[in-house]
N, C-alpha and C positions, 0 to 999 in steps of 0.2 A: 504494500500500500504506500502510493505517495503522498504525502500528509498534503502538499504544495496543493492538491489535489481537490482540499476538501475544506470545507468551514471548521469553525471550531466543536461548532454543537456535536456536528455529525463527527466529528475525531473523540470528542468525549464519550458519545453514543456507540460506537464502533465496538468497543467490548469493556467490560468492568473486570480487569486485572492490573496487578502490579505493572505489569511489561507495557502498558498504553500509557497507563499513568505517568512511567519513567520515561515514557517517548513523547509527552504533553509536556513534563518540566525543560527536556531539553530544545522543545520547542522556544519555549519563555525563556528559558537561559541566552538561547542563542538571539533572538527578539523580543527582551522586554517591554516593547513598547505596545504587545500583546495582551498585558498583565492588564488592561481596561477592561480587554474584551471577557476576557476569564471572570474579574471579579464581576461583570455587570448579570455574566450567565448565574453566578454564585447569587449572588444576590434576587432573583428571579423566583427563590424557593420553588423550584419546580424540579419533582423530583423523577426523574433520576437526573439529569444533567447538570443541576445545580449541586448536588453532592458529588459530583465526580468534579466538577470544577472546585468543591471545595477539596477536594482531596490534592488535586494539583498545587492547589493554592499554598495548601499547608504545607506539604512535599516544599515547593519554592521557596518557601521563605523562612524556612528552615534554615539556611545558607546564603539567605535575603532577607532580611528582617525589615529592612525598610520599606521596604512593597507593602505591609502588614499594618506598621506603625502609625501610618499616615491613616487608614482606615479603621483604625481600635473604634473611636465613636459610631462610624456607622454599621459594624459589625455590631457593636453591644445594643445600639438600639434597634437592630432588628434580627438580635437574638430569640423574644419572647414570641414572634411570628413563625419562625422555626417549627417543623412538624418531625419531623423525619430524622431519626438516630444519627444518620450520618453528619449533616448539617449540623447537628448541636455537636458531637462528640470533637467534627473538625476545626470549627470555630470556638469550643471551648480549648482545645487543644493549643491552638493559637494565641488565645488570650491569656491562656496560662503559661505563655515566654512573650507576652509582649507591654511593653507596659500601661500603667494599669491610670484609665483615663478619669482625671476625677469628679470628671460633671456625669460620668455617668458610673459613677459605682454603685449608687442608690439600682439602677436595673439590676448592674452585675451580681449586687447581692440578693435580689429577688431573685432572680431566676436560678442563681445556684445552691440558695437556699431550696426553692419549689422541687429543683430536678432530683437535689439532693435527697429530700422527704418523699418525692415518688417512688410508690413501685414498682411502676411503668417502666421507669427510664431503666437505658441500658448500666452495667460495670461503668461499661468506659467514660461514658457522659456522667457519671458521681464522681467517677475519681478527679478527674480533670475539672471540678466543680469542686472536690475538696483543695485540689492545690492553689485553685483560684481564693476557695475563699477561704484559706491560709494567708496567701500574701496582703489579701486586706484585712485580715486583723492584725498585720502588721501597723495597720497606718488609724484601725478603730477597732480596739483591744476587745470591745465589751461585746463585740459577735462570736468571741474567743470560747464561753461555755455555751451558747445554743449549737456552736460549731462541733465542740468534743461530746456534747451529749448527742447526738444526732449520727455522729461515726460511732457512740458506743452503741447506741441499741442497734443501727446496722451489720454490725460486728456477727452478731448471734446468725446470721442465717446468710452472711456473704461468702462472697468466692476466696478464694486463695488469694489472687491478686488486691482484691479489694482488702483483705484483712492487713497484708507486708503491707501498701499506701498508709492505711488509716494507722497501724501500728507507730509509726515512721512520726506521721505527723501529729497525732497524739501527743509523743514525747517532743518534738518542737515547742507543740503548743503549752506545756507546762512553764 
């Protein structure tokens, strides 16, 4: 397949594996100035494309942080719009290395408190919702015990992963 070939959508759409994904960042690598057109599909919440554009997104700016930074605000405010695991778990993953915007923390901590207390949500959208909202009790302490009671009753019926996370920052939090 020749990427030259095709739009964005349709190369996102093309198939949901690691090996497209890694051929979409080196897309962006090589023409950043494509990194519009990605976020605008990310932004779209239309699922599947916009989760596969987030997964790019993250993938990039991983080793690009700046593509990311400049958008922290309009990612958080259309966090709580967000349906779809993938969408939340990549743009919390994001937020949680980018830094942390302060007009909108007041969302950040709603909705990672909300995803946090669901049953619904996946592992991976709590954990990434615990480390988020770790580094803001760095900066407003007193979310500090709704934070450590909320990982202990979780504790009782979580995964492996989720218990080594919570365990970790627990003892942070003390």
């Amino acid at each position: 397949m020749n990427p030259e070939n095709y739009s964005l959508e349709e190369l996102l759409l093309a198939e949901q594996s690691r090996a497209n994904t890694d051929m979409l960042v080196d897309i962006l690598r090589q023409n950043p100035a494509t990194f519009p057109h990605f976020w605008e599909i990310f932004m779209k919440n239309s699922d599947p494309v916009s989760r596969r554009a987030a997964w790019v997104i993250d993938c990039f700016t991983e080793t690009m942080p700046d593509y990311i930074n400049s958008r922290v605000e309009e990612l958080c405010k259309n966090l709580p719009v967000f349906k779809t695991d993938g969408l939340k778990r990549h743009s919390m993953r994001m937020l949680a290395r980018s830094p942390l915007p302060e007009e909108n923390l007041g969302i950040l901590i709603d909705v990672s408190f909300r995803w946090l207390e669901s049953r619904t949500e996946s592992v991976a959208v709590k954990m990434y919702c615990i480390l988020l909202l770790e580094r803001i009790s760095a900066l407003y302490p007193e979310i500090k015990p709704e934070l450590r009671d909320l990982i202990e009753i979780q504790m009782n019926e979580a995964t492996p992963g989720f218990i080594n996370i919570s365990k970790k920052v627990l003892k942070r939090l003390k």
